[in-house]
BARO-197033 format. One record per residue: residue in one letter; x, y, z of N, C-alpha, C in turn. Coordinates in steps of 0.02 Angstrom, whole numbers, plus 50000, padded with zeros to 5 digits. Example, Ala and Ser with C-alpha at 12.3 -4.5 7.8 and 13.67 -1.06 7.14 Angstrom:
% residues 2
NODE;res;nc1;nc2;nc3;cac1;cac2;cac3;cc1;cc2;cc3
NODE;A;50660;49716;50390;50615;49775;50390;50660;49835;50390
NODE;S;50642;49888;50354;50684;49947;50357;50645;50002;50394
This chain:
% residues 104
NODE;res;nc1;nc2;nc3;cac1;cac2;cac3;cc1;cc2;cc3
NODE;X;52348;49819;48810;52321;49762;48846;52331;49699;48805
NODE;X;52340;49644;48814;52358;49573;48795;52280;49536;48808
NODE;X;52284;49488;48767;52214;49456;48746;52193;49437;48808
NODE;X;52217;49411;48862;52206;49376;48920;52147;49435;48937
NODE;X;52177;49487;48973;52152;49536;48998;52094;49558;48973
NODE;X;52099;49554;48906;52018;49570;48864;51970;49533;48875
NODE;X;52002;49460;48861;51934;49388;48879;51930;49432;48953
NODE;X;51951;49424;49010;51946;49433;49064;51875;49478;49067
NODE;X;51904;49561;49051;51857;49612;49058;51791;49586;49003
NODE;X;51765;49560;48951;51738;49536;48934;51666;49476;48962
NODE;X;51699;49431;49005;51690;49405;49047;51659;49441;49107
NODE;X;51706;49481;49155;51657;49542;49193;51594;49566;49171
NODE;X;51602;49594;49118;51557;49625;49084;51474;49585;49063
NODE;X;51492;49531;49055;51434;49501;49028;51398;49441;49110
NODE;X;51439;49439;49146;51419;49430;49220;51376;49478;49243
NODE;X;51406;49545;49249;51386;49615;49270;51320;49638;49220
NODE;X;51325;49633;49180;51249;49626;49137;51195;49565;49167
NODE;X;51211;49509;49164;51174;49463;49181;51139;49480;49269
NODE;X;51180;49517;49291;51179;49531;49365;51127;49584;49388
NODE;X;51119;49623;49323;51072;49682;49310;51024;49662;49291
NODE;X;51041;49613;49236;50952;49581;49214;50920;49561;49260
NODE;X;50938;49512;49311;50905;49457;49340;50880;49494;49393
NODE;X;50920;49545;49430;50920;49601;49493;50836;49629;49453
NODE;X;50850;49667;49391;50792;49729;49386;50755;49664;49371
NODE;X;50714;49612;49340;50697;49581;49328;50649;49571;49395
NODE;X;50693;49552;49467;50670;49527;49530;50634;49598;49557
NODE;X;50659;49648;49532;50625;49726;49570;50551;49720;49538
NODE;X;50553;49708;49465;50472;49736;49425;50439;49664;49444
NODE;X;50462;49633;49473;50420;49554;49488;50385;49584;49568
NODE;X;50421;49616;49598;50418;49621;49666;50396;49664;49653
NODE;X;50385;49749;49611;50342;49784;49624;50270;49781;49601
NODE;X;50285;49734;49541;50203;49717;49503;50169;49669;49557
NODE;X;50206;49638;49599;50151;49581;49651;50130;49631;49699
NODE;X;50165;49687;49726;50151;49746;49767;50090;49754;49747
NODE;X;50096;49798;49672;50048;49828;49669;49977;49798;49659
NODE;X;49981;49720;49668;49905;49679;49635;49889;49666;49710
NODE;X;49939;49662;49783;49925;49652;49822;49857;49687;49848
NODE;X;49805;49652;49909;49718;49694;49938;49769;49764;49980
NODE;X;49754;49802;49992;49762;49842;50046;49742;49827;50113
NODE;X;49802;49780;50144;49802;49777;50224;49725;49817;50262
NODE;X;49737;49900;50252;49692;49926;50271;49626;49918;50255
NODE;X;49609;49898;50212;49527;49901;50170;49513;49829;50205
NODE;X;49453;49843;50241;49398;49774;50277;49340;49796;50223
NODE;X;49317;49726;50227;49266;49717;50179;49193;49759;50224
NODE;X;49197;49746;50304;49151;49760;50351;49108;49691;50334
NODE;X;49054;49711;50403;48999;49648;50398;48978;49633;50336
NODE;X;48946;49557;50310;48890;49552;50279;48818;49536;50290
NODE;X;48776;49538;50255;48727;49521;50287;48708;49462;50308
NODE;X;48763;49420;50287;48734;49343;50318;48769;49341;50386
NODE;X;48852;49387;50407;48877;49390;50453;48831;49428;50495
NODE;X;48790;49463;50493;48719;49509;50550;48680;49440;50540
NODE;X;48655;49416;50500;48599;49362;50526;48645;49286;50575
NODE;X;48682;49271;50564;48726;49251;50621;48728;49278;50664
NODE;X;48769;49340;50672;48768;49375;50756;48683;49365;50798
NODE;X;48627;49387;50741;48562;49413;50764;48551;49315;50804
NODE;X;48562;49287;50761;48538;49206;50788;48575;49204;50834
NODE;X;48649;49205;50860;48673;49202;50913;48686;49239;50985
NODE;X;48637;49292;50949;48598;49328;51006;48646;49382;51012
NODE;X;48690;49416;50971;48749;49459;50983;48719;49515;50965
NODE;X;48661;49506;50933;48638;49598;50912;48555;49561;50918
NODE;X;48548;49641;50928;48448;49629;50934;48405;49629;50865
NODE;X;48352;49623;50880;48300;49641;50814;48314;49700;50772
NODE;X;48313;49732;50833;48300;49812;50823;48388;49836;50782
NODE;X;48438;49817;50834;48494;49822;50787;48511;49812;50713
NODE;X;48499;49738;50714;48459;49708;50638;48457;49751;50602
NODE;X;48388;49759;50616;48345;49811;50572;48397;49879;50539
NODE;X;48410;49908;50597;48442;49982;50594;48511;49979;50529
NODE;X;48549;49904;50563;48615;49900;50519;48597;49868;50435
NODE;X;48530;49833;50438;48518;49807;50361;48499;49853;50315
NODE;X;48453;49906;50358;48436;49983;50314;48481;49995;50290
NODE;X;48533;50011;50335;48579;50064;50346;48639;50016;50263
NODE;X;48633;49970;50266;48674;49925;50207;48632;49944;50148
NODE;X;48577;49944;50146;48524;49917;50085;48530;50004;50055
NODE;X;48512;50053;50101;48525;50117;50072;48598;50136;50054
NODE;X;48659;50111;50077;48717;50129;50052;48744;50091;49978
NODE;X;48703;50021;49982;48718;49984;49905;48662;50029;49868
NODE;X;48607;50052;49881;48555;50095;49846;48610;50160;49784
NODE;X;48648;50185;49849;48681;50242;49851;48735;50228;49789
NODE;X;48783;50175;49801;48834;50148;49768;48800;50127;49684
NODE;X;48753;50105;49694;48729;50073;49627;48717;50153;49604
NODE;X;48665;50189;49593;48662;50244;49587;48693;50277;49562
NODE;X;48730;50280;49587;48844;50344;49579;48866;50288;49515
NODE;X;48861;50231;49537;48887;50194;49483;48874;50177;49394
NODE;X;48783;50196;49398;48729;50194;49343;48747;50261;49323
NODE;X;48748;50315;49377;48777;50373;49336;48821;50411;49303
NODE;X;48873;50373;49324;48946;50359;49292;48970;50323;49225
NODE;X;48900;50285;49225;48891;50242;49163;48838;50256;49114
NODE;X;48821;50329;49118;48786;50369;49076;48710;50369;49082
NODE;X;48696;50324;49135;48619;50329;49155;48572;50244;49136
NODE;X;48613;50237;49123;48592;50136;49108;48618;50103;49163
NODE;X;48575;50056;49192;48581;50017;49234;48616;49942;49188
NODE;X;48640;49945;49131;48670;49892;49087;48742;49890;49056
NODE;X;48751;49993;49067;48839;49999;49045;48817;50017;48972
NODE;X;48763;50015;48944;48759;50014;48881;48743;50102;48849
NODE;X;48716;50117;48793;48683;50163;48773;48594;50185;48802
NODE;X;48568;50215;48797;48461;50216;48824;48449;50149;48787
NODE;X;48475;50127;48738;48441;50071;48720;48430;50016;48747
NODE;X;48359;49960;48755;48363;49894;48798;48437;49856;48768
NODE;X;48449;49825;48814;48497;49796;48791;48479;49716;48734
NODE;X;48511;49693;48712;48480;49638;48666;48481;49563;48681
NODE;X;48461;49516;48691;48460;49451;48710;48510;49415;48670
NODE;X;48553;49384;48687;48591;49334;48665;48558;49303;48607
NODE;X;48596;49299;48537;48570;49233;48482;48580;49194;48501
NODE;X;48523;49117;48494;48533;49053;48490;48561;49031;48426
């Protein structure tokens, strides 16, 4: 082969690299935003200020109210709970010990 031909393939070569960087580069950009993306599927559901709206605008009753705020107050009951116990039985994340007040 004659020098021409070398610069040439040389040239290819470092295009064709650059072509790979920038390509895989655009894939782990595009799969890392994937993966930070909410899940389409997952609704947050009502809150409770969205039931005291409906209840004022007359879309649910007292009695509904009532039934759906239990029905919230015992499932965050539930959640906190699973969650304190997962965290070794402290409601702080910490060790049995109180936890300690900030120095001034």
């Amino acid at each position: 082969m004659n020098a021409g031909s070398n610069d040439a393939l040389f040239w290819i070569g470092i295009v064709a690299l650059l072509v790979l960087i920038v390509g895989g580069s655009g894939i782990v950009f595009w799969a890392r935003r994937a993966a930070k993306a909410p899940d389409p599927g997952a609704s947050p559901g009502f809150t409770l200020d969205d039931m005291r709206g409906m209840l004022e605008r007359g879309e649910m009753t007292r009695r509904e109210f009532d039934i759906a705020r239990d029905a919230m107050v015992q499932q965050t009951r539930q959640n906190a709970k699973k969650e304190r116990d997962q965290r070794g039985g402290t409601d702080w994340g910490g060790s049995d010990e109180s936890p300690r007040s900030p120095r001034r």
